[in-house]
Structures are given as structure tokens and as C-alpha cells.
C-alpha positions as CSV (number, residue, x, y, z in Angstrom):
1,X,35.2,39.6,-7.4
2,X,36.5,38.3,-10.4
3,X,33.9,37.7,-13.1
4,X,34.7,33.8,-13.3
5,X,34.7,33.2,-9.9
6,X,31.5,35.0,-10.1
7,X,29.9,32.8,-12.3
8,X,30.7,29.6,-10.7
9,X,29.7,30.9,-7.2
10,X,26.5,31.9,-9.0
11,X,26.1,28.6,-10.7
12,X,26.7,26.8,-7.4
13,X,24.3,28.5,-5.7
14,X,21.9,27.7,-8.3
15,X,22.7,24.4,-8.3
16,X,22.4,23.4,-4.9
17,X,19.7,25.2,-4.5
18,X,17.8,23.8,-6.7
19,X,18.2,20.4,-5.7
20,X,15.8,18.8,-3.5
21,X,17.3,17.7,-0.6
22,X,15.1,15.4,1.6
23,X,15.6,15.8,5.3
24,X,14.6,12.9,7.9
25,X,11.3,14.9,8.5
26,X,10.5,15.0,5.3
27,X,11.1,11.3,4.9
28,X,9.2,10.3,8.1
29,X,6.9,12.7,6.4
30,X,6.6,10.6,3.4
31,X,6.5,7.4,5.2
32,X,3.5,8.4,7.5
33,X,1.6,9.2,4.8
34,X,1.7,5.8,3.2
35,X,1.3,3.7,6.4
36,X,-2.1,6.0,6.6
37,X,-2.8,4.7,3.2
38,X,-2.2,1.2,4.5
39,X,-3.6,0.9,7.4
40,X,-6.7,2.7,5.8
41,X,-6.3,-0.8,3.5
42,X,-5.7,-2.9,6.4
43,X,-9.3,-1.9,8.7
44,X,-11.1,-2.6,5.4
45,X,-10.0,-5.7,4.5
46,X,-10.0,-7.2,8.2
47,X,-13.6,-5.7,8.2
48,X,-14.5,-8.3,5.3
49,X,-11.9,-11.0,7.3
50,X,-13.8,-10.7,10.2
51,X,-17.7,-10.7,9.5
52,X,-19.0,-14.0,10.7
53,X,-22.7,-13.5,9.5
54,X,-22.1,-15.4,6.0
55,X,-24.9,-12.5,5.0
56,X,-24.4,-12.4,0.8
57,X,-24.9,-8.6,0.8
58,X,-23.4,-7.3,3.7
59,X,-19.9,-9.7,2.3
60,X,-20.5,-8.3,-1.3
61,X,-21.1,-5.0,0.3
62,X,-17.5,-5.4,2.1
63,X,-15.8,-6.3,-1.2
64,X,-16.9,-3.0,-3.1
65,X,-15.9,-0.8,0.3
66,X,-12.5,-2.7,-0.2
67,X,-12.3,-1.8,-3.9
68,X,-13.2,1.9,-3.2
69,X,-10.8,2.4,-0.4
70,X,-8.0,1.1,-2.2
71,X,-9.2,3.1,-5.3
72,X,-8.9,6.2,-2.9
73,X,-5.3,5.1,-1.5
74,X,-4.1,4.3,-5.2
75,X,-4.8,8.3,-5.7
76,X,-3.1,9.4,-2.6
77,X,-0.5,7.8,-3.0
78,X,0.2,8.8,-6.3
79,X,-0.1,12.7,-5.6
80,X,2.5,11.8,-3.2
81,X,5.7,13.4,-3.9
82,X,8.2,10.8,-4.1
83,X,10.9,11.4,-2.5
84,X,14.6,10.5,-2.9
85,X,15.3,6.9,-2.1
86,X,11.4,6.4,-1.5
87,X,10.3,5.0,-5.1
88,X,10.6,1.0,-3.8
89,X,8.6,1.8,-0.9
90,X,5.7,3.8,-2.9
91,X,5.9,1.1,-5.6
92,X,5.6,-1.9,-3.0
93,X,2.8,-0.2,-1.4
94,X,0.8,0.4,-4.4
95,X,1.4,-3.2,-5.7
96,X,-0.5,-4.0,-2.3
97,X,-3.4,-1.7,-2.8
98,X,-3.9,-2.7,-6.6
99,X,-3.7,-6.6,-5.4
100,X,-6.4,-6.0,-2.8
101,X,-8.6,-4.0,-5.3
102,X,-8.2,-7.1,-7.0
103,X,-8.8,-9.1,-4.4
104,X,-12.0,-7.1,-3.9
105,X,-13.2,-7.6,-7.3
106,X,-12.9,-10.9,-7.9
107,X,-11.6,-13.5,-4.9
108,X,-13.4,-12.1,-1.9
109,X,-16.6,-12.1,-4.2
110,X,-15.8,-15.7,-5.1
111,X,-15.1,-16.4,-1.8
112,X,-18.5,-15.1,-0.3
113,X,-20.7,-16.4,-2.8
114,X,-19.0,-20.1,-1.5
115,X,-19.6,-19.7,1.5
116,X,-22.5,-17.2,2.3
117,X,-25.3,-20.0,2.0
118,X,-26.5,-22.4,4.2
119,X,-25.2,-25.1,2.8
120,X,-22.2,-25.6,0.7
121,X,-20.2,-28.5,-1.0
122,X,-17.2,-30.0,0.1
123,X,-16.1,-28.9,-3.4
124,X,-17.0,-25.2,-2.6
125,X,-15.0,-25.5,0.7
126,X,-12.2,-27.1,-1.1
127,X,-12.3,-23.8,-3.0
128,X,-12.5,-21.9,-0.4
129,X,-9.5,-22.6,1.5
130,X,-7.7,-22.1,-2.2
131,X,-8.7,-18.3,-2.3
132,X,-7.9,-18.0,1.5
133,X,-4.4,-19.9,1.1
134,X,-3.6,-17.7,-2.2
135,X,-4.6,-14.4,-0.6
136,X,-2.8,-15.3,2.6
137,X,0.6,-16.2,0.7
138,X,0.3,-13.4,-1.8
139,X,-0.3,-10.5,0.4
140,X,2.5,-11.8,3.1
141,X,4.9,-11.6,0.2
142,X,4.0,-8.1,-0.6
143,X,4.0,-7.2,3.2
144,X,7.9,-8.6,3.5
145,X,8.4,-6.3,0.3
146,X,6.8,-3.1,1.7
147,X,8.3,-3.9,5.4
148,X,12.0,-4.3,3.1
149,X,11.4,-0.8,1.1
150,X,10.4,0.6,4.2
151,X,13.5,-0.2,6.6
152,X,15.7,0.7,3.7
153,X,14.1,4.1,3.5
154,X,14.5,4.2,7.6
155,X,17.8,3.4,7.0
156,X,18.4,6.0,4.7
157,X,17.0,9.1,6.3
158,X,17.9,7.2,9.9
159,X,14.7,7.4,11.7
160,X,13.7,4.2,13.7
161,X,10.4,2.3,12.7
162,X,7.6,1.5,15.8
């Protein structure tokens, strides 16, 4: 072989080889790993939605478990290795977590203290139904994000989405 052919088969071979190609198991991979994350999100939060007691504690004691899971996805997500193509998707999905974290720490615990008593103003209703109306429209929005960042990663890697 001829020494410059040499080097540039050499520096090809270095070249692609050192580039990380993503295959479609990788990606669906990748993707798996954050619906975990979500749906980890998801059973938390429809734990708090759907505890009819109106017990202070047990609400207050939903809020924090809703803080700490989304402290945990936050972190697993972030030792994720991101993957070509897959940056929207991780950063929609974290935009969800850190919104519910906030949720956690501030309207749900509004929220419960309105209406975890016996007795409660139509004022404190009124409120209420603001926090639920602003938490339903906010977290749809970041759903139709994540759902978006998520088909175009699908797309990408073409692997079909259940």
C-alpha cells in the first residue's frame, strides 16, 4: 500500500469508528428508559389525584412522595446517555418532572390544605378549581410536547410507538 492511501484508510477507520452510531435498539433503548421515568411520575401523581379521604397528612404525605420521585427521575434521566436525535425528547420529559416537583411543592400543598377540612369557603373552592384548571392545562401541554419529541424520535430510528 501506498503510504497516503494508508493514512486516509487509517484516518477513516478512525473516524467512523469513533463515531457513535445509534441503532433502533439503542433508541428504543433510550426511549424505554424515559417512559419508566414517566410512568414512575405518572402512579405518583394519580396516587395524590385519586385519594378521596381529604386526610391533611396522608395529601401532604402524597405531595413530598411526588417531589421525591420526580427528584429521583430528574437523576435518571440525566445519567442517561443522550442519544442522537433524542435531546427534545429528554428535555420535554424533564420539563415534565421539574413542573410536577413543582407541582408537589407548592400547588398540590395549596390545593390540600383547601380542601382537606371539613368545611371550606366558596372562596377556597373557587381556588381550588384554579390550581386544578392550571395543572390540568399545563401538564397536557407538556404531555403534547413529550408525545411530539417522542414520535419524532420514533420516526427517526423507525420503531412504532404502543
Amino acid at each position: 500500500m501506498k503510504p497516503k492511501f494508508t493514512f486516509l484508510f487509517l484516518l477513516t477507520a478512525v473516524i467512523v469508528g469513533g463515531c457513535n452510531i445509534t441503532s433502533q435498539d439503542d433508541a428504543i433503548a433510550f426511549n424505554d428508559k424515559i417512559i419508566d421515568e414517566q410512568e414512575k411520575v405518572i402512579d405518583v401523581v394519580s396516587a395524590y389525584n385519586e385519594e378521596e379521604s381529604f386526610d391533611l397528612d396522608l395529601s401532604l404525605e402524597l405531595c413530598e412522595a411526588i417531589v421525591n420521585q420526580c427528584d429521583q427521575s430528574i437523576q435518571a434521566i440525566n445519567e442517561l446517555k443522550t442519544i442522537e436525535g433524542g435531546e427534545a425528547f429528554k428535555s420535554s420529559v424533564l420539563a415534565y418532572f421539574s413542573f410536577f416537583k413543582h407541582v408537589g411543592k407548592e400547588e398540590y400543598v395549596e390545593f390540600s390544605h383547601l380542601i382537606c377540612k371539613e368545611d371550606y369557603s366558596d372562596e377556597e373552592y373557587e381556588k381550588a378549581l384554579e390550581i386544578e384548571e392550571y395543572i390540568n392545562s399545563k401538564s397536557a401541554q407538556l404531555e403534547d410536547q413529550i408525545t411530539k419529541d417522542q414520535y419524532t424520535l420514533a420516526k427517526k430510528y423507525n420503531f412504532n410507538l404502543q
